[in-house]
C-alpha positions as CSV (number, residue, x, y, z in Angstrom):
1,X,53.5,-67.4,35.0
2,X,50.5,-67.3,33.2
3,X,49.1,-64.5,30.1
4,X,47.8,-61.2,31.3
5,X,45.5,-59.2,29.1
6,X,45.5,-55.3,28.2
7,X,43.5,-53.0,29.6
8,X,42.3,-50.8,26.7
9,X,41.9,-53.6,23.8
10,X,41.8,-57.0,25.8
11,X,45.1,-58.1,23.9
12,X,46.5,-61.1,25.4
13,X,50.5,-60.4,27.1
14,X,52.1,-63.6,26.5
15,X,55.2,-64.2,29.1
16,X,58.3,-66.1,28.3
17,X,58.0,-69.8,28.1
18,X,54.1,-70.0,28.1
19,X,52.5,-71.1,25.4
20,X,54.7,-72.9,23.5
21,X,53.7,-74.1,19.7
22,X,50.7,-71.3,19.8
23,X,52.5,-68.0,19.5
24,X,51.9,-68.2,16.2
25,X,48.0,-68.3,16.5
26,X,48.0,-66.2,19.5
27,X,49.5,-63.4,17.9
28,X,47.5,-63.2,15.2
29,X,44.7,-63.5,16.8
30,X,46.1,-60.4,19.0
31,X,46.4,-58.5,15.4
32,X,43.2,-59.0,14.3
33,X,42.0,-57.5,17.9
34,X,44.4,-54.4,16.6
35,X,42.4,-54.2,13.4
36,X,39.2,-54.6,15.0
37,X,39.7,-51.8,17.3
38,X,41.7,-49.6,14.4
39,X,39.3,-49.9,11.5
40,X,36.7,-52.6,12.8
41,X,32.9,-51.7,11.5
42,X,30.1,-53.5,13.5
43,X,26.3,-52.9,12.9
44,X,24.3,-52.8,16.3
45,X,20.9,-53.2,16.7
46,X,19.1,-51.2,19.4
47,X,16.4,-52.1,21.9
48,X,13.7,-49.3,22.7
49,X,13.3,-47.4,25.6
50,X,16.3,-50.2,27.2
51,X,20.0,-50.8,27.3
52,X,22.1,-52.0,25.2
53,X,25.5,-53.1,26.3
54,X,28.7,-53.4,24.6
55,X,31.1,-55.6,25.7
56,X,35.2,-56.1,25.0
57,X,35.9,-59.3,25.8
58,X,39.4,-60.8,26.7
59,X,41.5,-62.3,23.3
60,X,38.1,-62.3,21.6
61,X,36.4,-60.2,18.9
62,X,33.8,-58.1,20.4
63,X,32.0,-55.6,19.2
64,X,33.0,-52.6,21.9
65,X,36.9,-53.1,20.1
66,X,35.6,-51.7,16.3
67,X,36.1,-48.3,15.4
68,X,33.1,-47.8,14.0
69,X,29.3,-49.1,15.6
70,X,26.6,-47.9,13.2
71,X,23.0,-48.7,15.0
72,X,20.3,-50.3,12.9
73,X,17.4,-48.8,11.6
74,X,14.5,-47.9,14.4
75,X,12.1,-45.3,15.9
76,X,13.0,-44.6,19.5
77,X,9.9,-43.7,21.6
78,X,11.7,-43.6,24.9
79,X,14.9,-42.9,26.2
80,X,17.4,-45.2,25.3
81,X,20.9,-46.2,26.5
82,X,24.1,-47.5,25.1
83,X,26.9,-48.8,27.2
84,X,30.8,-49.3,26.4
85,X,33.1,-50.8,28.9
86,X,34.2,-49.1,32.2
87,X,38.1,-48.4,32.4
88,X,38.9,-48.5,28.7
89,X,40.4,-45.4,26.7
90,X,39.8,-45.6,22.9
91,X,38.3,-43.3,20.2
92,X,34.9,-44.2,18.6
93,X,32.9,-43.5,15.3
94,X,29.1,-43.8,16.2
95,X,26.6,-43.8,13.5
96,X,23.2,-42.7,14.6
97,X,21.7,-41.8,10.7
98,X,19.4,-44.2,10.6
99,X,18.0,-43.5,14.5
100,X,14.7,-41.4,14.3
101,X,14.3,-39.7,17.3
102,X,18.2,-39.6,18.1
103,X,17.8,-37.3,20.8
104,X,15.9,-40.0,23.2
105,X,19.5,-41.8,22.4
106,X,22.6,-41.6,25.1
107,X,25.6,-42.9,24.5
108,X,28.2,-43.3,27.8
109,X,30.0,-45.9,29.8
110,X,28.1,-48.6,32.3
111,X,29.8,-46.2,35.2
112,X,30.3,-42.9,33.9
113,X,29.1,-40.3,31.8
114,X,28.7,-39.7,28.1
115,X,26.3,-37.8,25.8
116,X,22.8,-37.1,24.3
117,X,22.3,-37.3,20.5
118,X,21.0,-34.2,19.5
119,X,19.7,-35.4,16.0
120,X,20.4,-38.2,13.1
121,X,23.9,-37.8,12.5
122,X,27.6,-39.4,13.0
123,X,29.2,-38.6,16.4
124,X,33.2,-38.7,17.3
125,X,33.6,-39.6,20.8
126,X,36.8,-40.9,23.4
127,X,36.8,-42.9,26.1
128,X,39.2,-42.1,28.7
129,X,38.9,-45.0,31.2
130,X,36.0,-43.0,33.0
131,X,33.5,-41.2,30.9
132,X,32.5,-41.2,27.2
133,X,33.8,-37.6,25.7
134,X,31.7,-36.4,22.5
135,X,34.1,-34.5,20.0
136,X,31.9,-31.4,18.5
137,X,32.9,-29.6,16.1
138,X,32.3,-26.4,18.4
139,X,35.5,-27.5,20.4
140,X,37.8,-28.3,17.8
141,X,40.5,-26.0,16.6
142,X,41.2,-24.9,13.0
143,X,39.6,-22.7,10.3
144,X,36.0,-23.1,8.6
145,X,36.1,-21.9,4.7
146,X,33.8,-21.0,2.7
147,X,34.5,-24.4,0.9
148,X,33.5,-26.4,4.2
149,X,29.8,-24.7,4.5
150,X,27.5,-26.8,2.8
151,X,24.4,-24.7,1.1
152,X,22.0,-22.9,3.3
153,X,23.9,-24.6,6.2
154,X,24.1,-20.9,8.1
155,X,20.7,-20.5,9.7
156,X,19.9,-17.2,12.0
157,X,19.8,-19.5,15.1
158,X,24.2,-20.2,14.7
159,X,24.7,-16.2,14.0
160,X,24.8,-14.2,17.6
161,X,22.9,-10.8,17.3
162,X,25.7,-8.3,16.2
163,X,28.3,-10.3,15.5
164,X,28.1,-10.0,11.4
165,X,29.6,-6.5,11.1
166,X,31.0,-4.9,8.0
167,X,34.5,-5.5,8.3
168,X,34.3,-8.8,8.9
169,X,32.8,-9.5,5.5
170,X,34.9,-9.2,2.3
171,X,33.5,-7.7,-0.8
172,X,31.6,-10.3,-2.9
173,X,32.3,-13.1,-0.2
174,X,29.1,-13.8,0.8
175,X,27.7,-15.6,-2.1
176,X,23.8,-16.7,-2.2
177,X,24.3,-20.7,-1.9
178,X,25.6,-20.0,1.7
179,X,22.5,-18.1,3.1
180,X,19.7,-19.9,3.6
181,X,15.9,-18.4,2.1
182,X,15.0,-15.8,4.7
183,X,17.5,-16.3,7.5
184,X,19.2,-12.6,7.6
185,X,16.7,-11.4,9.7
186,X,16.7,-7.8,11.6
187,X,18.1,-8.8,14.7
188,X,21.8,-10.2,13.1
189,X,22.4,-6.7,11.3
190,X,24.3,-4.6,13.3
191,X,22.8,-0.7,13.3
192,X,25.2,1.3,10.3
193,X,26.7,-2.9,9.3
194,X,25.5,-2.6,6.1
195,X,27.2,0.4,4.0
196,X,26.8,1.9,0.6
197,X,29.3,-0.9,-0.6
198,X,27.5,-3.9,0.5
199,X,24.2,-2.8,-1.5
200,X,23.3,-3.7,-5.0
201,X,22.9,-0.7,-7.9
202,X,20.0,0.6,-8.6
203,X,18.6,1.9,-12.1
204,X,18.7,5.2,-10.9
205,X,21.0,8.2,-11.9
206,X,22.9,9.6,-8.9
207,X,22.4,13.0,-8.8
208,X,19.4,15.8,-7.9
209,X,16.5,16.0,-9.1
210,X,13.9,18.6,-9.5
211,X,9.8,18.1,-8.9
212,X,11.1,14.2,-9.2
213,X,8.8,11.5,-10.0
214,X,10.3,8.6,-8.5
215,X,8.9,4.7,-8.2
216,X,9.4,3.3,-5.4
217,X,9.6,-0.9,-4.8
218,X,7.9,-2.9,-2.0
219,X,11.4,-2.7,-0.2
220,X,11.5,0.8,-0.4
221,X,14.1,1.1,-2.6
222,X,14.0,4.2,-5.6
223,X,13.9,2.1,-9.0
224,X,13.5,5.1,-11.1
225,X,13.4,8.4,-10.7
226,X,13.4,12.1,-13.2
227,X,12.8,15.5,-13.1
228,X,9.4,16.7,-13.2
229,X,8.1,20.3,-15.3
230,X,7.3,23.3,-13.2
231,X,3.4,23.4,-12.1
232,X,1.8,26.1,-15.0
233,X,1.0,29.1,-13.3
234,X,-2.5,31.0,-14.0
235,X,-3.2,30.5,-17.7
236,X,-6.4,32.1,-18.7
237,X,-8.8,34.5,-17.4
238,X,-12.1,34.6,-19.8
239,X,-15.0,37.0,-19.3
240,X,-18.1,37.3,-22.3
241,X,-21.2,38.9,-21.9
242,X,-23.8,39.9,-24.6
243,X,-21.8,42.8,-25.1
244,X,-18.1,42.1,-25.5
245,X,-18.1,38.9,-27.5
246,X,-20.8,36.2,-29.1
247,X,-23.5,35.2,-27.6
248,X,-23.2,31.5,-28.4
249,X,-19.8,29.6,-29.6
250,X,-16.8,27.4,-28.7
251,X,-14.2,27.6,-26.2
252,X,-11.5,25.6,-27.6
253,X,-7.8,24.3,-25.7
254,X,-5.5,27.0,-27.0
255,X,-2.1,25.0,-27.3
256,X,-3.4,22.0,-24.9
257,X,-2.4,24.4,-22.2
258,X,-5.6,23.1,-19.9
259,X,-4.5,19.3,-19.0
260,X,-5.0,17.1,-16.3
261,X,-4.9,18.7,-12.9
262,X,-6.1,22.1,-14.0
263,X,-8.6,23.9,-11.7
264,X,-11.5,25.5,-13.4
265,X,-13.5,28.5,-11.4
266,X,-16.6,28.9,-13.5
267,X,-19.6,31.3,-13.3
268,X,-22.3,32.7,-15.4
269,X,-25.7,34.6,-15.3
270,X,-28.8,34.0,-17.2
271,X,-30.6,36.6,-19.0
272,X,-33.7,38.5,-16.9
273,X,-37.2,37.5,-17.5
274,X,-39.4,39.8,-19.1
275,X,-42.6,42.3,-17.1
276,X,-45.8,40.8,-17.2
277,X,-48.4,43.0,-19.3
278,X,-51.8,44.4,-17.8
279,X,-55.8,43.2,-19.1
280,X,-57.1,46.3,-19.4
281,X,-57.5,49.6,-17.8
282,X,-59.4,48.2,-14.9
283,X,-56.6,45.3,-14.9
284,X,-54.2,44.9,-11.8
285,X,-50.7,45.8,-13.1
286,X,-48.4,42.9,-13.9
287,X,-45.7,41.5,-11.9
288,X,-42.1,42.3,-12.7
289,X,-39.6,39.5,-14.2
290,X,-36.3,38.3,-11.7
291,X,-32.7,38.5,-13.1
292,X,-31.1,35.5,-14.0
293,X,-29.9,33.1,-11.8
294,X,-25.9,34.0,-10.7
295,X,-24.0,30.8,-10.6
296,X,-20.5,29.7,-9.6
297,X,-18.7,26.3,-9.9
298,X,-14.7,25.0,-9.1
299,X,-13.4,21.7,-10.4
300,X,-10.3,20.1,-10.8
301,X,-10.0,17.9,-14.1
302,X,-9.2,14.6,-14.2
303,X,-8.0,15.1,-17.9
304,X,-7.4,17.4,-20.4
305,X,-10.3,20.3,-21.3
306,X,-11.8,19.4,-24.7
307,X,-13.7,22.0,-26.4
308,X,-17.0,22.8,-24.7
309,X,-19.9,25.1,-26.4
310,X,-21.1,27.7,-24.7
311,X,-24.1,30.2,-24.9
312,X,-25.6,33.3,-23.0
313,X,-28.6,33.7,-22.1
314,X,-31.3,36.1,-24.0
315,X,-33.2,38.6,-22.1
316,X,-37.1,38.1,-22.1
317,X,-39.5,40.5,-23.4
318,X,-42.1,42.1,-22.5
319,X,-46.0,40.7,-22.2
320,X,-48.2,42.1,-24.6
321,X,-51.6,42.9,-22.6
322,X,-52.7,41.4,-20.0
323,X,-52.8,38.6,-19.0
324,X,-49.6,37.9,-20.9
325,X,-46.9,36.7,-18.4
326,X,-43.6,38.4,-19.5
327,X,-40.9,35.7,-21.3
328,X,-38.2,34.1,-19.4
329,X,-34.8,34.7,-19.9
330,X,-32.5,32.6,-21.3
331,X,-30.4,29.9,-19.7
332,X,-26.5,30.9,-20.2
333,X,-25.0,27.1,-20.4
334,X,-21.5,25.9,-20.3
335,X,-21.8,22.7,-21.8
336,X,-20.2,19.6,-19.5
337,X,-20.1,22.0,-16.8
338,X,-22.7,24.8,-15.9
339,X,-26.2,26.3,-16.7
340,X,-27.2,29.3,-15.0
341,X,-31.4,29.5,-15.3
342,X,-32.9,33.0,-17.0
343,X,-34.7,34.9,-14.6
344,X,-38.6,34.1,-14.5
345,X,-41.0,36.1,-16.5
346,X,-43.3,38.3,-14.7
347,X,-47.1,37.3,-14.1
348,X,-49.9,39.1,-16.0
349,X,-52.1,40.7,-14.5
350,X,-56.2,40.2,-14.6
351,X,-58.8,42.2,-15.6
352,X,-60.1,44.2,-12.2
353,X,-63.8,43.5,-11.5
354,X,-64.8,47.1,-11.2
355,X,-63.8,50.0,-13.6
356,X,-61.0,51.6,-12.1
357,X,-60.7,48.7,-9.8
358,X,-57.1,46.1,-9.4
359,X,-57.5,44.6,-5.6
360,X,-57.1,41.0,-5.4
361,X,-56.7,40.2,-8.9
362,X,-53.6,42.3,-9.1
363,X,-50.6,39.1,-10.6
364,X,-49.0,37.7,-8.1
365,X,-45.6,39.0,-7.1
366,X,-42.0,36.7,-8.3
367,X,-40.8,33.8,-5.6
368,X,-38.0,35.2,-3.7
369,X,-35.2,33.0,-5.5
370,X,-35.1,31.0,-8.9
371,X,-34.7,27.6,-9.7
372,X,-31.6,26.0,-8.5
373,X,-28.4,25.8,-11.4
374,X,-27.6,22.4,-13.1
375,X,-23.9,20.9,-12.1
376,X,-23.0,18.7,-15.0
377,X,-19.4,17.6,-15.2
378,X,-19.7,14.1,-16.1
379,X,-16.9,14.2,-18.3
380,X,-14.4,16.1,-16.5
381,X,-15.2,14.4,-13.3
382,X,-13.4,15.8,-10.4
383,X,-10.7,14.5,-8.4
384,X,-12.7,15.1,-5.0
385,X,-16.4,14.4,-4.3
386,X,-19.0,17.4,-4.8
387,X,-20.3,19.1,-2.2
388,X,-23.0,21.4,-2.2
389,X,-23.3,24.0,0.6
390,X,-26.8,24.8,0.3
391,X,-29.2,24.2,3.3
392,X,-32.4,22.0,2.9
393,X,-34.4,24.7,2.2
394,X,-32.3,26.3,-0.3
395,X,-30.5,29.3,1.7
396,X,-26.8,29.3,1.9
397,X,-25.4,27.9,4.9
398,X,-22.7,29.8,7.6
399,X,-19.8,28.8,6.0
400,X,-19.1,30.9,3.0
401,X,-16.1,29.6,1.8
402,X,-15.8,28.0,-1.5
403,X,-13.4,24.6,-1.9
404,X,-13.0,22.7,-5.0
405,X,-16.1,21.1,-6.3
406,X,-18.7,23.1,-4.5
407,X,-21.4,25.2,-5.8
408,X,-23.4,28.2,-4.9
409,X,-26.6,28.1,-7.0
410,X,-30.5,29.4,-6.6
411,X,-31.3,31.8,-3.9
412,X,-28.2,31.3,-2.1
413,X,-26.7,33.9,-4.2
414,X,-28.9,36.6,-2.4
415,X,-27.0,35.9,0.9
416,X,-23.8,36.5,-0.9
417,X,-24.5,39.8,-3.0
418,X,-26.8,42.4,-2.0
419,X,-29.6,42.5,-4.0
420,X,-31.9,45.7,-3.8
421,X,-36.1,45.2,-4.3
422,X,-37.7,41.6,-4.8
423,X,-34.5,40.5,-7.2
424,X,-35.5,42.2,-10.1
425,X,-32.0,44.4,-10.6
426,X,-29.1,41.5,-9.9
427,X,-25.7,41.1,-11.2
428,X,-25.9,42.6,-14.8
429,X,-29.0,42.7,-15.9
430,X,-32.3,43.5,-14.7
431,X,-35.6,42.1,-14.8
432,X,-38.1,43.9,-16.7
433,X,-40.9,46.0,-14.5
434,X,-44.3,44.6,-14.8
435,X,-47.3,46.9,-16.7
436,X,-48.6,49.3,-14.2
437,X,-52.5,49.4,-13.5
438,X,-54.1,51.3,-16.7
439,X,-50.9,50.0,-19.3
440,X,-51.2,47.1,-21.0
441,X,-47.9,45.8,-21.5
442,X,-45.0,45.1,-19.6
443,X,-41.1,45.8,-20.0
444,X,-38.4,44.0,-22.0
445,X,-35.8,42.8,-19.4
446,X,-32.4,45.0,-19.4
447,X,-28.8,44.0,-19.1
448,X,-26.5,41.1,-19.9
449,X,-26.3,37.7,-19.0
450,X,-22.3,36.6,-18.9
451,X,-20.1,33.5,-18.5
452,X,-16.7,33.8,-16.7
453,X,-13.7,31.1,-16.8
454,X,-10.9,31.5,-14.8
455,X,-8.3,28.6,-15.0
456,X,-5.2,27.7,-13.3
């Protein structure tokens, strides 16, 4: 009876009385077959886009029997297969590190099935006389540690939506070497997963605060926060006319009460313009002077007040004979901020051409509004754009109501306050009359001019 061979290594089953003088050599060639197949390394090369095939041959090394087939350095462009034997059961070691393009690789028996490389890497696999069996690491029981996760290893694509939920994360356990650079996205945080305990401190106090000024990052998270000072309530109320205080001076920052923020309501008057005087008896009388110009301006600073001069306008005076216009009256300024014009002086009139005569040469009668106001505020520049709510032609327009950093200013003012005549008698003071025919001067202008501060 002659040798058989096994059917899983290809060892050679010597019977009883066979072989006589070569047991010796036959078995030890049956061990090395037993080494091959237990801890046997082989290097195969493959072909591209082919088959290769792996053959177990019988008492014989071969390189299907090692343990471990590493395949040689190449670039697959195609899909390429590897064969082991049909009808052997064994486990394998395949090396596919130095395959680029691994995935166009599969590895199976010449009958059966197997598996698809899904990258570069070292694959376990059994054969089990059928089909080639991949061992992944997904199927295999046991725990993974922390210790077995390489760095960044995690990515969002292994973590199912949901599944990371508070309690299955220990305090501190999560360290940053096992998270990969922007792979906790949105989707694997479970709605209420992260709690108070799972967030870093902040710099901030706990605790309420009042009027807070807080600073906020670009994650939204409060990085510093205090207690702001109650907003200052009305702080000064400031009226000066010709009468109750000086005519010209300083309004200084009492304390540094008027900072940053504060909203300034200002408005003045300047003095009335003098009458105009008369030539003569035969002279046309002359024309009466205008009040000063009423003015009112709002602003918010953008800093602190600094002292600002201020000074009120002088009333005009009379013109001596004719034709002698009467004086203007002074502007009342504000400096940084306002100047309300004096009121013109009125015209003088002309000698008439016939005694006892005025007709046509009579001075002509005041314009119906004065010149507009100067807005200066340079240096307190407001914290919104100015607008002014005069029409083209100077009239005020429909809506009358006054927001910060607008102005009412020249003629305007007539469709806010009544004024009686041609604007002679306005606001405090009063323009004076112009000389009558036969009187050869005019009137001094009456009244006040004033500048008003309110600030809150």
């Amino acid at each position: 009876m002659t040798s058989s061979f096994s059917t899983d290594l290809k060892l050679e089953l010597m019977v009883t009385g066979e072989n006589a003088g070569q047991w010796g050599d036959k078995t030890n060639t049956n061990l090395n077959l037993v080494q091959q197949a237990v801890a046997g390394f082989e290097q195969v090369s493959l072909s591209d886009g082919g088959t290769t095939t792996l053959v177990m041959s019988n008492a014989a090394l071969s390189n299907a029997r090692n343990m471990v087939i590493k395949f040689a350095t190449i670039t697959l462009s195609g899909a390429t297969t590897v064969t082991i034997p049909d009808g052997i059961e064994k486990y394998y070691i395949f090396d596919c590190s130095a395959v680029s393009t691994a995935t166009n690789l599969t590895i199976k028996t010449a009958s059966g099935t197997g598996f698809t490389c899904d990258g570069s890497k070292i694959f376990g696999a059994y054969a089990d006389g059928t089909n080639l069996n991949e061992i992944s690491l997904n199927t295999m029981g046991g725990t993974i540690a922390t210790a077995q996760i390489e760095a960044s290893a995690v990515t969002d694509a292994k973590l199912s939506a949901n599944a990371v939920t508070t309690v299955k994360i220990a305090d501190n356990a999560v360290t940053t070497a096992k998270i990969s650079a922007n792979q906790v996205v949105t989707a694997k945080i479970a709605d209420a997963a992260v709690t108070p305990a799972k967030l870093s401190d902040t710099a901030v106090t706990p605790g309420s605060y009042t009027l807070a000024s807080i600073t906020v990052d670009q994650q939204g998270r409060l990085t510093a926060a205090s207690s702001g000072s109650s907003p200052q309530p009305l702080t000064e109320f400031l009226f000066i006319d010709n009468v109750g205080g000086p005519s010209s001076s300083i309004l200084n920052n009492h304390g540094g009460t008027i900072g940053s923020g504060a909203t300034l309501h200002i408005y003045a008057q300047g003095g009335a313009g003098g009458g105009g005087g008369n030539q003569g008896q035969n002279g046309a009388g002359g024309g009466n002077g205008s009040a000063g110009q009423i003015c009112y301006f709002t602003t918010t600073l953008s800093g602190a007040y600094t002292a600002s001069t201020y000074s009120l306008g002088q009333i005009g005076v009379k013109g001596n004979g004719g034709p002698n216009p009467g004086q203007a009256g002074g502007d009342t300024v504000f400096t940084n901020f306002l100047t309300a014009p004096g009121g013109n002086g009125g015209p003088g009139g002309n000698r008439g051409p016939n005694s006892g005569s005025g007709g046509t040469n009579q001075g002509q009668s005041l314009p119906t509004s004065n010149p507009a106001a100067t807005i200066n505020f340079a240096p307190f520049a407001p914290t919104n754009s100015f607008i002014s709510n005069l029409s083209t032609d100077g009239t005020l327009t429909n809506n009358l109501t006054l927001t910060p950093n607008q102005k009412i200013q020249g003629g305007s003012t007539a469709a806010v306050f009544t004024v009686p005549g041609n604007a002679r008698t306005f606001g405090l003071n009063q323009g004076g009359a112009g000389s009558p025919p036969g009187i050869a001067s005019g009137q001094d202008a009456s009244g006040n001019a004033f500048l008003g501060i309110l600030v809150e």
